[in-house]
C-alpha positions in Angstrom: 36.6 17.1 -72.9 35.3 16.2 -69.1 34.5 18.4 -66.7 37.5 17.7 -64.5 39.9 18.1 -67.5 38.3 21.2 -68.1 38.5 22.3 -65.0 42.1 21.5 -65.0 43.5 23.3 -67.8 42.0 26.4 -66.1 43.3 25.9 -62.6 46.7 27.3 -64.1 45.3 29.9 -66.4 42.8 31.7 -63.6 45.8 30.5 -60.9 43.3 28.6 -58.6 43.9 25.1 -57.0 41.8 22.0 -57.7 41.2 19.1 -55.1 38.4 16.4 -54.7 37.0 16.4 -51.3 35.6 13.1 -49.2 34.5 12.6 -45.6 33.8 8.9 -45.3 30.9 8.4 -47.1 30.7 11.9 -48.2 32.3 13.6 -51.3 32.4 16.4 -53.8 34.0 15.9 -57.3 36.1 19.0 -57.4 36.6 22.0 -55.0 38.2 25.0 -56.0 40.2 27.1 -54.0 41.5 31.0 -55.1 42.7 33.0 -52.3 39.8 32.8 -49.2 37.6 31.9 -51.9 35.8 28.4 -52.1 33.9 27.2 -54.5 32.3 23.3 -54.9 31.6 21.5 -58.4 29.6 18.7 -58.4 29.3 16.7 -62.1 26.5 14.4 -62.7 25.8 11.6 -65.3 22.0 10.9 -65.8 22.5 7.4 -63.7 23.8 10.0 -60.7 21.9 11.0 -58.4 23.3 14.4 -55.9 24.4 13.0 -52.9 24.2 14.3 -49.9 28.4 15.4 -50.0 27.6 18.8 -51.4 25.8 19.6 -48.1 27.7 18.3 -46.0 30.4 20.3 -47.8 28.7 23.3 -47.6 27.7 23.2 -43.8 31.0 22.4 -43.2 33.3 25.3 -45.4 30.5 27.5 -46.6 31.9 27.8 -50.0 31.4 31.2 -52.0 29.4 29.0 -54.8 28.4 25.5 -55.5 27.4 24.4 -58.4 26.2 21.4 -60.3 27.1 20.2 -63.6 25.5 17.9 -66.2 22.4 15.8 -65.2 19.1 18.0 -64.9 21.8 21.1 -63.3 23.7 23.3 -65.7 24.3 21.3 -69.1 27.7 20.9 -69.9 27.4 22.9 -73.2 27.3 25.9 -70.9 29.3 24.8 -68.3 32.4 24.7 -70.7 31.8 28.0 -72.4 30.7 30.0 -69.1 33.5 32.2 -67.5 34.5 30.2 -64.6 36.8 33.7 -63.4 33.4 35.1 -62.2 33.3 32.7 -59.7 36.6 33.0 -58.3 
């Protein structure tokens, strides 16, 4: 499973909405959205590097949490068994 799939199948189950999120140049893989709460999820491949959309973002919305996935951030092992209801 991919992040994003993951992070799909539990936009319904934790009732939460799931968009991507780009400003010309500037993006964030998945924001998620539960009442006033925001949080940003940015998934990285080794060949990846964090760009500069999650700041951007965050200056911009000042989400609750942002987080990173894969890459050098949180593996994906734990990413996929964490409890993402904590955040929201």
């Amino acid at each position: 499973m991919t992040p994003g799939g993951y992070l799909l199948d539990k936009a319904e189950e934790l009732e939460y909405q799931l968009f991507y999120w780009r400003d010309n140049n500037e993006e964030v893989d998945f924001v998620m959205t539960h009442g006033e709460k925001l949080i940003a999820v940015e998934v990285k491949s080794r060949r990846r590097q964090l760009n500069s959309g999650m700041n951007t973002f965050h200056e911009k919305f000042h989400p609750q949490h942002s987080i990173v996935v894969g890459g050098k951030a949180i593996p994906l092992e734990m990413f996929f068994n964490g409890d993402l209801s904590r955040l929201l």
